[in-house]
N, C-alpha and C positions, 0 to 999 in steps of 0.2 A: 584585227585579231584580238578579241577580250581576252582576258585571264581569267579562266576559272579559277585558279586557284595558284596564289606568287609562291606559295610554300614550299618545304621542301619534297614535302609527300606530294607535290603537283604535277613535277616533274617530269614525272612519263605522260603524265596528260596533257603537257603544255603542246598548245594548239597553235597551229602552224599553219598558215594560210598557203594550202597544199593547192585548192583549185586555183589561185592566182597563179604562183607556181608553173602549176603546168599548163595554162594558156598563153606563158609568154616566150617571146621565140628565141633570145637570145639570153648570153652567159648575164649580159648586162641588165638587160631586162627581167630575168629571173631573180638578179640582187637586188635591184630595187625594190623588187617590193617584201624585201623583208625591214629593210629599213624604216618603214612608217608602222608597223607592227615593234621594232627595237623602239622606237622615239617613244609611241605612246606606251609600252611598261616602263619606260625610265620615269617617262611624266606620271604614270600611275604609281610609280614607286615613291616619286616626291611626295603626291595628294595622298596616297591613302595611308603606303608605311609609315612616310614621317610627315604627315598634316602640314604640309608648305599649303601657304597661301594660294590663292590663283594666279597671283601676279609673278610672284615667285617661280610657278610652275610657266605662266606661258613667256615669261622671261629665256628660260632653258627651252621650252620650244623653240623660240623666233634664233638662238644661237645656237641653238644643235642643226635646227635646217641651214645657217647661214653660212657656219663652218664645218658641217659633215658631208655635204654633199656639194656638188661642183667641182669635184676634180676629175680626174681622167679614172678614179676609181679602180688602175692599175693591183694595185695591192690589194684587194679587197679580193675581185674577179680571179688571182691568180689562187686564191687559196680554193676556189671551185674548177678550177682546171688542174690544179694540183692532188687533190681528191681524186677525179674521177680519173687522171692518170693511173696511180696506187689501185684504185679500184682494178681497175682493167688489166693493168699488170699480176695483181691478185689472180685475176682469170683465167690467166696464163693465155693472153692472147685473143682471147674472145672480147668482144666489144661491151663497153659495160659503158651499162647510162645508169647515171644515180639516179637514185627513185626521187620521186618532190618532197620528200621526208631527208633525204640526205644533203638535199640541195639546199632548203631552208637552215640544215644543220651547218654545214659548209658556210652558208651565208654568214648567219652570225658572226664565225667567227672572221668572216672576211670581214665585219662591219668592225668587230673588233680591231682591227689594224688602223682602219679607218676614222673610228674616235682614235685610236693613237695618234695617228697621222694629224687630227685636227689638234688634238691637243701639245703636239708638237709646235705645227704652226703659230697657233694663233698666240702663245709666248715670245717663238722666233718673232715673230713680226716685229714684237713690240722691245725686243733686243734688238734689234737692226734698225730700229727706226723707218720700215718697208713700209710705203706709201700703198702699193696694190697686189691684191693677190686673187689668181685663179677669173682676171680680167672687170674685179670689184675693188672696191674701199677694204682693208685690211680691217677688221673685226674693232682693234681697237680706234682703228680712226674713226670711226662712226660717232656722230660729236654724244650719240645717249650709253656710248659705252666708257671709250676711253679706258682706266686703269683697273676698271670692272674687267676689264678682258682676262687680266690674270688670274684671278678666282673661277672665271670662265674654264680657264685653260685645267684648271684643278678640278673642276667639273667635269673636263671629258674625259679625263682622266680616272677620276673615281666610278666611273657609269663605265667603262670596258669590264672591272670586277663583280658590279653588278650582275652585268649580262652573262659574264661567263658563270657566277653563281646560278643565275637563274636558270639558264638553258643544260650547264654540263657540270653542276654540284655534284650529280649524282653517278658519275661515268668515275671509274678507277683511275683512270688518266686526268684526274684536275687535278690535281694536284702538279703536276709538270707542266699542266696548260698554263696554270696561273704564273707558276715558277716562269716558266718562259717570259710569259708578257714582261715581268719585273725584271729579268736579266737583261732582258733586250731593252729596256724604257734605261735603267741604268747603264747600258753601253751606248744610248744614243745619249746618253746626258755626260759621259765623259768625252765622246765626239767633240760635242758642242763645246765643255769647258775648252777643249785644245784649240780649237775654231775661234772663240773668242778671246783667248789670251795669244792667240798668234801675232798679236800687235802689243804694244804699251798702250794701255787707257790713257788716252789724251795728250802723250807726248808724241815727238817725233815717228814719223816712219822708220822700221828697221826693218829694211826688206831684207836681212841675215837671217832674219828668222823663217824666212818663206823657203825651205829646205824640204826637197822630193820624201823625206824618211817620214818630216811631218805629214805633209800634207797626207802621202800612203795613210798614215793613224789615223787624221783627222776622217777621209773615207770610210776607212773600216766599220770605225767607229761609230760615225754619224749618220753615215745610212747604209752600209752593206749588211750589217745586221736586221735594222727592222726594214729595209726595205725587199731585198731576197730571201735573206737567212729565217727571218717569223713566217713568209708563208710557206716556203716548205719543212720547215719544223713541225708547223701546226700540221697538216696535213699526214706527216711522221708519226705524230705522236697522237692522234684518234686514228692513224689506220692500225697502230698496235704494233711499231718499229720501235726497238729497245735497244738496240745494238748499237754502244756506243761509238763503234768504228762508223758507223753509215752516219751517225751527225757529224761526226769532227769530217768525214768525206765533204757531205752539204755544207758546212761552212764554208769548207779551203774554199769551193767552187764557186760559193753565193760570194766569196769577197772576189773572188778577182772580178764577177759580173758585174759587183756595187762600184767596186774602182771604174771597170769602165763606163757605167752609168753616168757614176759622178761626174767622169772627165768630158762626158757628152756634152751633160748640164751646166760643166764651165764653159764650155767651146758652144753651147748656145746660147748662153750667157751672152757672149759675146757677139755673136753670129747667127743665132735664128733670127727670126720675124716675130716683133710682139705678139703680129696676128696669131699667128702658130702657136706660142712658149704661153699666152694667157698674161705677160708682165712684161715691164720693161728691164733691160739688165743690166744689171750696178754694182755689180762686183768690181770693177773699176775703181768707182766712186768709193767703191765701201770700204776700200783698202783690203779686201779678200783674197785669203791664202789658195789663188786659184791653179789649176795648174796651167793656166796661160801661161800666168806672172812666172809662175816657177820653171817651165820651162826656157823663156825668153829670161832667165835669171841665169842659167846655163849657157849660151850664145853671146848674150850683150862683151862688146867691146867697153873700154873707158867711158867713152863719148855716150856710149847706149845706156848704161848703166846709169850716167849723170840726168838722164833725159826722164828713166824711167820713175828715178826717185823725186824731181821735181816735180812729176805729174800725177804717178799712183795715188788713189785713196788721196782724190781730193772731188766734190764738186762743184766742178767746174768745166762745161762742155767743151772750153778749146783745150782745156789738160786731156780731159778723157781721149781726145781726137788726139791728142800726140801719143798717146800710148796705143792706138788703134795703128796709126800710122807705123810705129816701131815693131810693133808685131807683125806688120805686113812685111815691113823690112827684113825681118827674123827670118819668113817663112813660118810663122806660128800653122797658119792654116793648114800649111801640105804635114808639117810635123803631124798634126791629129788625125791625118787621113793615114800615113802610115800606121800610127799609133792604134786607129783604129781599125785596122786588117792586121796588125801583128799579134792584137792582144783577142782578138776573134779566134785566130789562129792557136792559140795559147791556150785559150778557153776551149776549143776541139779536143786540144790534146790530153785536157784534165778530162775532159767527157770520156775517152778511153779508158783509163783508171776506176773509172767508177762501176762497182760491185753491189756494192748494198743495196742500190735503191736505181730502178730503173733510169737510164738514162733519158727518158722523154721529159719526165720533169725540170730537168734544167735546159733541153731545146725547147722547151715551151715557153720558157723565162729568156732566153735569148733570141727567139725571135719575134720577141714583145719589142725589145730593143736598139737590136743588131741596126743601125745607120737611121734612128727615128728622127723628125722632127721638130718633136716637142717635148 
């Protein structure tokens, strides 16, 4: 997909690779291929707006393919299922397919989550000292990258403004598109700081601080917003929903689905299959304010507590293994199964409530979910 023209007057002429589009059969297959149309105007934006070098420009290629694509692409794909919800609901019942024009539209902005999402990681990593990701070498580990990563990471970040400039400058609603991205990048960056100060840098373990109220914030914060709350926002806010009550609704909703998310990704942390989850898991190791840890922080006797603190956030595979063992002892495992039919249950009940904004939208998002394994 060339650009005729990156300007603002371009605009409505910006060209969309519509017969791709609609030869391809699936929600997944119709996103991808807006993605190599996003990559080369970024790379066009580097060469031509501001004359980067070659090297420069396929530098940001070889790391925009490396850390934008290969995940499960969840967040991206829901902002085209969330659309064509709204659409349909519009209809008042009638079955509505977005045109290949809405879809490429829809797309972008999923792709925009999508550089979020990498430029989230590819910093995470290199905070956590995460050896693999997405079943690769972590971005920084790569011995030509290393502490380039982080300017990387500022790169994927600066390229979601771009994109939303280029494709939706000119729509009344950018202005709360862009706003959003910025609310939601600064609440997953207050997540983060609580996540990483849930320990003392470098001294002692204080599992006092591993406490249900935190970790609920650390949640909310760190991924129930960009990870449920942006795409149905996004989708909110170009279908031409202004009604303050219907966001504060889609929040309440989007956090308790993140909560259970999150406590999925603890408990398969623990408990999935590398094969499955794409990594190994080390929250264990990593001293992580998990809600394993915090629940079996609730239970433990004297003896259990002395056991857990000897061996959390350390590694060391026969420590890891006594804290696997203690948790079994807990019943950690049946805890999450309850936990996960109760908060399912919970999650129905808020589905009743909800007026503003059709409720398929958020069973769409829950049975993306609801008992996955990865």
């Amino acid at each position: 997909g060339k650009q005729k023209d990156e300007g603002g007057e371009g605009r409505d002429k910006m060209v969309y690779p519509l017969e791709k589009i609609e030869q391809a059969k699936t929600d997944k297959e119709k996103f991808m291929v807006m993605f190599e149309t996003l990559k080369q105007q970024m790379l066009h934006h580097m060469s031509k707006t501001h004359s980067m070098p070659p090297a420069a420009v396929s530098w940001a290629s070889a790391m925009i393919d490396y850390n934008v694509v290969g995940g499960k692409l969840n967040r991206g794909i829901t902002v085209l299922a969330v659309q064509r919800t709204l659409k349909a609901a519009q209809a008042k019942g009638g079955k509505a397919r977005l045109t290949a024009r809405e879809v490429a539209r829809a797309s972008v902005l999923g792709w925009s989550i999508e550089w979020l999402q990498a430029f989230f990681l590819v910093a995470d990593d290199v905070m956590d000292d995460s050896q693999t990701r997405r079943g690769q070498p972590c971005w920084y580990k790569r011995p030509e990258v290393g502490m380039i990563a982080i300017n990387d990471a500022f790169l994927l970040e600066s390229f979601i403004y771009t994109i939303l400039e280029m494709h939706f400058g000119g729509e009344e609603y950018y202005g709360r598109l862009r706003d959003l991205f910025l609310e939601v990048t600064q609440q997953t960056e207050f997540g983060q700081l609580l996540d990483l100060t849930s320990q003392p840098q470098g001294g002692p373990i204080d599992l006092n601080r591993f406490t249900e109220e935190r970790y609920k914030m650390i949640v909310k914060y760190k991924t129930a917003f960009y990870t449920f709350y942006l795409p149905v926002a996004i989708g909110m806010i170009t279908s031409g929903v202004t009604n303050p009550k219907a966001y504060e609704g889609a929040k309440e909703i989007c956090c308790i689905m993140g909560e259970y998310f999150q406590i999925q990704d603890d408990y398969l942390d623990c408990y999935g299959l590398p094969a499955d989850i794409g990594k190994v898991g080390t929250d264990i190791q990593d001293n992580k304010c998990s809600w394993l840890v915090v629940q079996a922080l609730k239970k433990v006797d004297v003896r259990q507590r002395k056991i857990l603190e000897a061996n959390y956030g350390q590694w060391d595979e026969k420590k890891v293994k006594k804290v696997k063992q203690l948790y079994e002892e807990l019943g950690i495992e049946q805890m999450f199964k309850d936990y996960e039919e109760e908060s399912y249950l919970q999650i129905q009940a808020e589905l009743e409530k909800v007026t503003e904004l059709p409720k398929e939208v958020f069973e769409l998002l829950l049975k993306k979910i609801y008992k996955r394994s990865k």
